[in-house]
C-alpha positions as CSV (number, residue, x, y, z in Angstrom):
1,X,-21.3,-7.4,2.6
2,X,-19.5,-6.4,-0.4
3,X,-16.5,-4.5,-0.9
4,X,-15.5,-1.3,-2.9
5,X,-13.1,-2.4,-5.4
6,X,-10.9,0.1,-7.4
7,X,-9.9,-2.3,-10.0
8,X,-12.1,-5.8,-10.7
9,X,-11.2,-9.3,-9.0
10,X,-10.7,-10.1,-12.5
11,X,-9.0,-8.1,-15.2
12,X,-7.9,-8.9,-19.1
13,X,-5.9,-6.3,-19.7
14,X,-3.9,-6.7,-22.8
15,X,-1.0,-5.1,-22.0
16,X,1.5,-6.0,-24.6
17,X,-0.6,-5.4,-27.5
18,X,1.5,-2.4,-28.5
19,X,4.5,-3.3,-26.0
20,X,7.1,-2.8,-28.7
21,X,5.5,1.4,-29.2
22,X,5.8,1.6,-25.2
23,X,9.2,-0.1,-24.5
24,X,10.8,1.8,-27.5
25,X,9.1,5.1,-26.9
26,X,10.1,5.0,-23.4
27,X,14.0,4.2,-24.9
28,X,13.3,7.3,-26.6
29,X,12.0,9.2,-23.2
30,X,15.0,8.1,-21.7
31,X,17.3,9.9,-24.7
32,X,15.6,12.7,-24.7
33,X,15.9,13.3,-20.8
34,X,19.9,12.5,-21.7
35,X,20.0,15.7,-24.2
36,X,18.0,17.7,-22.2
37,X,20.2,17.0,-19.4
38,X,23.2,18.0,-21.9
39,X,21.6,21.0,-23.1
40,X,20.1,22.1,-19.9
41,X,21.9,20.8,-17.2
42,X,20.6,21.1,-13.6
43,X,19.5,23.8,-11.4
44,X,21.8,22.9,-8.8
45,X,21.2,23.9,-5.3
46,X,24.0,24.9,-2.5
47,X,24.6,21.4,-1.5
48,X,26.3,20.8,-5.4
49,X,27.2,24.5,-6.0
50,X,28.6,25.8,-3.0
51,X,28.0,28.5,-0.9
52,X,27.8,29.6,3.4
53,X,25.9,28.6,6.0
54,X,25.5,30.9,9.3
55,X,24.1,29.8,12.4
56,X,21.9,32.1,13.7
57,X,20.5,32.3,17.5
58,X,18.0,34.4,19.3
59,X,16.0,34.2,22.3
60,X,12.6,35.4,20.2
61,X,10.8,32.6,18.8
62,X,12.1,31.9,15.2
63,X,9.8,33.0,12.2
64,X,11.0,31.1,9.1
65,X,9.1,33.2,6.5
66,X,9.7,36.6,8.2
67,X,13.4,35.7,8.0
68,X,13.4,34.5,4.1
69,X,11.0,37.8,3.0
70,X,13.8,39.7,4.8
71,X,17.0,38.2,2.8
72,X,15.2,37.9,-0.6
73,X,15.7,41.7,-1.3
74,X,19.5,41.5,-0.9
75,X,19.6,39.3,-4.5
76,X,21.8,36.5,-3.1
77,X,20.2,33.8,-4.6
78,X,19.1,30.7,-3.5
79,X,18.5,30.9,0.1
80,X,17.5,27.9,2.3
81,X,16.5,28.5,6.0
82,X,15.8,25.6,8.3
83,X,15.4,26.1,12.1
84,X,17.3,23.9,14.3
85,X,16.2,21.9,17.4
86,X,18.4,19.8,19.5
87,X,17.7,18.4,22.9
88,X,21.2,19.8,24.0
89,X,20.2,23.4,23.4
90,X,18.8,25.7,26.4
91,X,14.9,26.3,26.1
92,X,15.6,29.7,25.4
93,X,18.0,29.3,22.4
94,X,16.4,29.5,18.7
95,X,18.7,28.2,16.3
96,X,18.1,28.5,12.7
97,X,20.3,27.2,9.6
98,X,20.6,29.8,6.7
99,X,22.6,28.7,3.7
100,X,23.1,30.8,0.8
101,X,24.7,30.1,-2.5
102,X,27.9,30.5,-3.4
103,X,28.4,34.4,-4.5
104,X,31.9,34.0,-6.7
105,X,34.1,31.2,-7.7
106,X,35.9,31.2,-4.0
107,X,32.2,30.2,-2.4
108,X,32.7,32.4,0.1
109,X,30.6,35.4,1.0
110,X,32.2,38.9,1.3
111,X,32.1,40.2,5.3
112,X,30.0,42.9,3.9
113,X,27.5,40.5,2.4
114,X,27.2,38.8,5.4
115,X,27.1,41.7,7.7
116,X,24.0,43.5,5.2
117,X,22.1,39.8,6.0
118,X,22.0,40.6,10.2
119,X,21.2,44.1,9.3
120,X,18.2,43.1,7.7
121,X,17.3,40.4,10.2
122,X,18.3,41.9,13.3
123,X,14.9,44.4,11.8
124,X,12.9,41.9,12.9
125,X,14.3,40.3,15.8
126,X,16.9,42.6,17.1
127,X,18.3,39.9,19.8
128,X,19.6,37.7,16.8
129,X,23.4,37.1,16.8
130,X,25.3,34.9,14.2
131,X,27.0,31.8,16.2
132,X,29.0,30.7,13.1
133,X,29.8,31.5,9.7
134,X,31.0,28.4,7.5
135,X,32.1,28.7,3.4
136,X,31.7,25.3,1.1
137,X,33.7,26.2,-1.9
138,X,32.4,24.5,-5.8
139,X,35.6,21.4,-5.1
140,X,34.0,20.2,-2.6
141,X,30.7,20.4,-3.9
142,X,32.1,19.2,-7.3
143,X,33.0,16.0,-5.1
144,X,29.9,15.6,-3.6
145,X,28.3,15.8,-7.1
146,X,30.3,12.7,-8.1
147,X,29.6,11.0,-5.0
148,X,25.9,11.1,-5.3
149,X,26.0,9.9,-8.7
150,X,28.2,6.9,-7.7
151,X,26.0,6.0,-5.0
152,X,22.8,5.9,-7.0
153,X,24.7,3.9,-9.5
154,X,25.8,1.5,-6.6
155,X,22.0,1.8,-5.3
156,X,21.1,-0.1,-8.6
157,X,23.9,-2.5,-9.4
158,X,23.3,-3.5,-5.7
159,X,19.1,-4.0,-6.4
160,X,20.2,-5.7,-9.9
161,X,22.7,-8.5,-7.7
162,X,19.8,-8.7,-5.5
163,X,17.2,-9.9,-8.0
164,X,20.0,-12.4,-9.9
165,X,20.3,-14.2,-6.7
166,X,16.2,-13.9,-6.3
167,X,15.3,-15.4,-9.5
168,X,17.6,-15.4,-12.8
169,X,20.0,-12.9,-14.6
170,X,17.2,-12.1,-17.4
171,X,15.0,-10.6,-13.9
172,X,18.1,-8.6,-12.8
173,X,18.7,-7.2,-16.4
174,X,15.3,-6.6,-16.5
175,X,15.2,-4.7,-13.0
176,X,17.9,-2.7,-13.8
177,X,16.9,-1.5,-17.1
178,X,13.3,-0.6,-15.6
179,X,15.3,1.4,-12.2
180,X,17.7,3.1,-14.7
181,X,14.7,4.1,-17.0
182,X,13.4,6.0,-13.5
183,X,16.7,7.5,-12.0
184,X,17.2,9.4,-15.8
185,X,14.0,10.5,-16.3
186,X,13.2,12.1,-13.1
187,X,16.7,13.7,-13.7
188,X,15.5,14.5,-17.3
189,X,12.5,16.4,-15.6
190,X,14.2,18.1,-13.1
191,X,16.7,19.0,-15.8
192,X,13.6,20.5,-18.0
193,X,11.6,22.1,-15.4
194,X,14.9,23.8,-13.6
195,X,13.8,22.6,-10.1
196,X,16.3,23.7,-7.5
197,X,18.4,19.7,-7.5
198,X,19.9,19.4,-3.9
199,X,21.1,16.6,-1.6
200,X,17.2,16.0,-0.7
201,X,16.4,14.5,-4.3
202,X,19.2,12.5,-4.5
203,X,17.4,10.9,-1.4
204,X,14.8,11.2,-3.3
205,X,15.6,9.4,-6.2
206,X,16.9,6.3,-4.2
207,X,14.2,6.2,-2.1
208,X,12.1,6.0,-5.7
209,X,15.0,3.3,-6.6
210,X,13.4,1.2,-3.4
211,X,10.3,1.9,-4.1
212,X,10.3,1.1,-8.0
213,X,12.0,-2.3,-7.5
214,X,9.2,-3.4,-4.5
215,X,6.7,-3.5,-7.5
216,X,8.9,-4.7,-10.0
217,X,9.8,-7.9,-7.6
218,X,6.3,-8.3,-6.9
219,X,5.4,-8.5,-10.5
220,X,8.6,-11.0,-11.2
221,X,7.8,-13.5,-8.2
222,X,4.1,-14.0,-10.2
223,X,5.9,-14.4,-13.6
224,X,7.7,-16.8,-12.1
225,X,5.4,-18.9,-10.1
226,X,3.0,-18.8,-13.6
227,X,6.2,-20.1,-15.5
228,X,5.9,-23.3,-13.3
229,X,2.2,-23.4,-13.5
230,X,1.3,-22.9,-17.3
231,X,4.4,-24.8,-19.0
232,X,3.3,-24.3,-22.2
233,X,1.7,-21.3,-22.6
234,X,3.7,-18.3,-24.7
235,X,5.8,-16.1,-22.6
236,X,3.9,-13.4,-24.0
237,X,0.6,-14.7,-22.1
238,X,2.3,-15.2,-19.0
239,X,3.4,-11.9,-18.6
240,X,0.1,-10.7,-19.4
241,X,-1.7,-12.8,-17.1
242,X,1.1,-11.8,-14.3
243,X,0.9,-8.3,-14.6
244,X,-3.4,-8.5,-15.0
245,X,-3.2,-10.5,-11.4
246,X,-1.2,-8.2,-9.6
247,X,-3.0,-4.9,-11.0
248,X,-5.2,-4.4,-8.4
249,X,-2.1,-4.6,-5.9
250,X,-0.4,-2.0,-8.0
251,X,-2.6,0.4,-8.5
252,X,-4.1,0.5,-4.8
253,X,-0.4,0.7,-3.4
254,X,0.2,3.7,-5.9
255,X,-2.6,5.2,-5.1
256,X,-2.8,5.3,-1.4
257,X,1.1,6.3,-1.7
258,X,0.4,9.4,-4.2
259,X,-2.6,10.3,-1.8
260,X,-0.1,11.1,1.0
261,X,2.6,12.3,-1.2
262,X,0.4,14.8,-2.8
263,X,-1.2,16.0,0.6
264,X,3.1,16.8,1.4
265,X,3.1,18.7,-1.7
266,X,0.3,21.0,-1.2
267,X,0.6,21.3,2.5
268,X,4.1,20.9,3.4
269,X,5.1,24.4,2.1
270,X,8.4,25.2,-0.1
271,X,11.0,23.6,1.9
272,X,9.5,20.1,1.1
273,X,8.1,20.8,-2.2
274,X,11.1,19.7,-5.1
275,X,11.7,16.6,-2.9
276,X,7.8,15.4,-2.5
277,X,7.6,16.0,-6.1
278,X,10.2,13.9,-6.9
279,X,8.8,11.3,-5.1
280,X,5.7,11.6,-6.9
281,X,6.9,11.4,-10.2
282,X,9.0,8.2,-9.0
283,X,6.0,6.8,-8.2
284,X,4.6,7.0,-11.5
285,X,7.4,6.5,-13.5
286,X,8.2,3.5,-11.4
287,X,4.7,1.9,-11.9
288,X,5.0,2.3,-15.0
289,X,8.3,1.0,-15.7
290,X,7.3,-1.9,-13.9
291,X,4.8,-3.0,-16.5
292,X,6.6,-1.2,-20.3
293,X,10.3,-1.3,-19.2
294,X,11.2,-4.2,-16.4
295,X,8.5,-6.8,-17.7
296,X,8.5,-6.3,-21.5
297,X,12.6,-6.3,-21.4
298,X,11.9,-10.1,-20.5
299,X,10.3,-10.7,-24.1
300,X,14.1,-9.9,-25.5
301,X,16.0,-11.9,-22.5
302,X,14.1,-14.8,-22.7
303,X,13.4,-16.6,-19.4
304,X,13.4,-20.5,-17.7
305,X,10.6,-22.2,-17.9
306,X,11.5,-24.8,-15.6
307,X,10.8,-23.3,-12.1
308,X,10.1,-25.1,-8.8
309,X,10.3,-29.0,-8.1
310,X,9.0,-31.8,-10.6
311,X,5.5,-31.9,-10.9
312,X,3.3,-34.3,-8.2
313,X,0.0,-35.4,-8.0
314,X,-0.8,-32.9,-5.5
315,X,0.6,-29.6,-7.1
316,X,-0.5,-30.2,-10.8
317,X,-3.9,-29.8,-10.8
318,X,-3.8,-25.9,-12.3
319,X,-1.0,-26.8,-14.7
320,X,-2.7,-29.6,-15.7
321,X,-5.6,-27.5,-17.2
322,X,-3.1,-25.3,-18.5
323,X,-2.0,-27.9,-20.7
């Protein structure tokens, strides 16, 4: 019986034949995603710019869209509506989450403002009452601003210890340059394309973080196990040969990942949209960092060839040939 295969058992892929036009280019990817950043800045959403949450209730069934086509005439901005559930609340409650954006420099929403958003809702579900009104002024959300960067930055240095204890320090440096190459480009794209940049892709980009470094390990562990095989082949071929055996492990694990993720992005409507396609582009970015970023920064580091116990009669018969 024979199996489909994506990629062949067997691949020669010569990566690094213009490694120096990819690892530099993608330097320059990451500089350019740093200007535009500068130039741009980011669409930030009411979690980083501030703004006032209500919590609405009703006993009618809650219709999302119905609710959102009824605010977007009042010109407040970005609006986010979530409904709520909660085994605690009473069958018969509907709870929904609207936040809007901050309207002024105070973050707060004028009683009039607020009052013109149940008129236009209690049109289409007169039973609706507001349950709370809550204000999150631009401090606080300048705070959580800094707090998300420090934890992404902590995310990495963390992943970077991680791999120095795993293998050597030319693998963490490695690791780190490849995760820091994704975490500034996918801000450089969000930056370009003025997607709405909330709490939800700071998840986002750590969960690419995890998910980046899972490939990149992958990829180290068979550098390393090859270093101990072929002692005196180039570096250069050992990455090569590394990267060539895992492919087919790479590219199906992408693959069957960016088949879900893109079914969330066509399907799973506005609400998940900016975060799925986060997660997308971390996907790619991070395969290919893997490959032009994490395993050609090991051609400038330098690594130890001596990996593993001495050699033995029963464990040299492959490096033997290698000779």
């Amino acid at each position: 019986m024979r199996h489909l295969r994506i990629v062949p058992e067997q691949t020669n892929i010569n990566f690094f034949r213009y490694w120096k036009v990819f690892f530099f280019g993608s330097v320059g990817m990451m500089v350019v995603s740093v200007v535009v950043f500068l130039l741009l800045g980011l669409n930030f959403g009411i979690d980083f710019r501030g703004g006032t949450t209500i919590r609405s209730e009703s006993s009618q069934p809650l219709d999302v869209g119905a609710y959102r086509s009824a605010i977007a005439p009042l010109g407040l901005g970005d609006v986010s509506i979530a409904e709520v559930f909660d085994a605690g609340f009473d069958t018969t409650r509907n709870v929904a989450m609207i936040r809007v954006q901050a309207q002024d420099d105070t973050g707060s929403m004028s009683p009039a403002e607020i009052a013109a958003i149940e008129a236009v809702l209690k049109e289409i579900d007169p039973d609706v009452r507001f349950a709370s009104v809550e204000s999150v002024g631009p401090k606080v959300s300048g705070e959580l601003v800094r707090t998300a960067v420090i934890a992404v930055m902590l995310a990495i240095l963390g992943i970077g210890f991680y791999v120095w204890m795993r293998f050597e320090w030319q693998f963490s440096v490695g690791a780190v340059i490849g995760l820091t190459h994704d975490a500034i480009l996918t801000i450089g794209m969000f930056s370009l394309l003025q997607i709405r940049f909330d709490l939800p892709i700071i998840a986002a980009i750590l969960a690419i973080v995890g998910y980046s470094i899972n490939d990149k390990v992958v990829i180290f562990d068979r550098v390393r196990e090859n270093l101990g095989k072929y002692k005196k082949r180039p570096l250069l071929d050992i990455l090569n040969l590394s990267i060539n055996e895992t492919l087919s492990r790479t590219l199906m694990t992408s693959g069957t990942t960016l088949i879900a993720l893109i079914a969330l992005l066509v399907l799973g409507g506005d609400v998940l949209r900016s975060f799925v396609f986060a997660i997308c582009w971390g996907v790619v970015i991070g395969t290919y960092s893997s490959v032009f970023m994490a395993a050609q920064s090991l051609i400038f580091l330098g690594v130890k060839r001596e990996w593993g116990k001495p050699a033995t009669d029963a464990g040299t018969q492959f490096a033997d040939g290698a000779k």
